[in-house]
C-alpha angles and dihedrals in degrees: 000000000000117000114257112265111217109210101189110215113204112230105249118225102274080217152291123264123195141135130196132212136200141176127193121219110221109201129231128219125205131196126227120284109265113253115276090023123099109233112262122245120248106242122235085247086054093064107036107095117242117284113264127256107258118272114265106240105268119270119230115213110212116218114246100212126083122258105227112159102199146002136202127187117197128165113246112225109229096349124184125244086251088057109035149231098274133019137230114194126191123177079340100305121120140249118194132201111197146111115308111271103193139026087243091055077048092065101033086063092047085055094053095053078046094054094038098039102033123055119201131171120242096221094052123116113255090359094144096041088057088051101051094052089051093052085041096056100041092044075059096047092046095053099057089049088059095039084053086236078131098084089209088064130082104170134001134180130185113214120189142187114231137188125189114242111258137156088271093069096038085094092069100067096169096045095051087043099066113023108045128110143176126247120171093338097314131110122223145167127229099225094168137026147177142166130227103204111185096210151117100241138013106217111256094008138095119281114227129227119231148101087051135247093264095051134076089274085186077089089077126099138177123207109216139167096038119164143134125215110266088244092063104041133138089007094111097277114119088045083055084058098048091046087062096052108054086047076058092045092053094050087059094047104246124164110177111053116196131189127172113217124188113247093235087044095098092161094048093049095046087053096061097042083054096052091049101273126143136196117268110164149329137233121249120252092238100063088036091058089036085057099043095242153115111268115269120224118207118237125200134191113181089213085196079082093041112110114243 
């Protein structure tokens, strides 16, 4: 039994209140005293500005991130497919990191990669429509490569990460919104996802190279799709994700391990590093600037080297 890995969460601001107020002067001209007459005095009322509009009531600006006070990561011994190879706990719930259990977990987890990976503005026309189509045609796509209906795959899981829906994330609307789902009664939240994809190639990236031509190169395997949710980030999650996948890895036999990274992603980078993984390859500018993108470097994690 591993020792238990504390991973501290700093409480985020649960938000800032304020109002201003302003109040703008007009000035008033005054011709010159008609003749035989004193000039008249100006009264005390005649030089005081008019009174301001009242203050609008202060607006309070929710944080967007999650209050979780505390994580703690520990490995399960012998654990089953519904609870995962490796455990999150928070205030004594737990996280798991595991396969995916039920087509609307499924879903939840496509929503996830749509809200991390797609930007779209909330004011904009249409903008959730858009959004939903999206979700509705990759949670399509993901299911055939699963279902092994994608002839280049031969075999495909989906691992999230998963909270349970509690107070504490309450304070990420959006977040809950989208991405909950029901299992056995209980509401939770993907807050993390992956995919393992057992493959050659993964379409529009770079191929890797290894095992060679000469080997069984159905050994060889590419992670995509990985993201956590912005309000978890950088508290041990995603390594939690990669770390299951590579026990998952192992179980299909897989010796050569690939992941694509963008250039400009340094936490991603640093995650996979990290995790083992060493630079292969790049892709070239040209079919970077032909697909509207960053350029992807190639990973690579020789899992023959990886400890059992």
């Amino acid at each position: 039994m591993q020792d238990a890995v504390s991973v501290s969460i700093s409480q985020s601001p649960s938000g800032s209140c304020g109002g201003d107020t302003s109040a703008s002067q007009v000035p008033t001209t005054r011709g010159p005293a008609p003749r035989g007459h004193p000039p008249r005095m100006a009264t005390a009322s005649r030089l005081l500005a008019p009174a301001p509009p009242p203050a609008a009531p202060p607006r309070c600006v929710r944080s967007n991130r999650v209050a979780v006070p505390r994580l703690r990561c520990r490995a399960s011994a012998a654990a089953s497919p519904a609870a995962g190879a490796a455990l999150l706990e928070r205030d004594g719930a737990p996280v798991a990191v595991r396969e995916f259990v039920t087509l609307d977990e499924l879903h939840a987890a496509v929503r996830l990669r749509i809200r991390t990976f797609y930007e779209y503005a909330v004011e904009s026309v249409g903008a959730e429509d858009q959004r939903k189509a999206l979700a509705d045609r990759e949670f399509e796509a993901l299911q055939d490569r699963i279902s092994g209906k994608m002839i280049n795959f031969r075999r495909v899981s989906c691992i999230n990460g998963t909270l349970p829906l509690s107070p504490s994330l309450m304070t990420a609307e959006e977040l809950c919104s989208m991405c909950k789902f029901v299992e056995d009664g209980e509401e939770r939240v993907v807050v993390g996802s992956l995919d393992l994809n057992q493959c050659l190639w993964l379409p529009d990236e770079l191929t890797g190279m290894r095992p060679g031509v000469n080997e069984d190169s159905q050994t060889r395997a590419y992670l995509s799709n990985v993201c956590v949710a912005k309000e978890l980030q950088k508290k041990g999650l995603g390594y939690a994700l990669v770390d299951k996948s590579k026990k998952l890895a192992r179980e299909w036999g897989i010796t050569d391990l690939y992941v694509h990274v963008a250039i400009n992603n340094i936490a991603g980078q640093k995650l996979y590093k990290k995790s083992g993984f060493v630079y292969e390859g790049e892709e070239p500018a040209w079919k970077a600037r032909f697909l509207g993108r960053p350029r992807r470097l190639l990973l690579w994690l020789d899992m023959n080297k990886e400890p059992l």
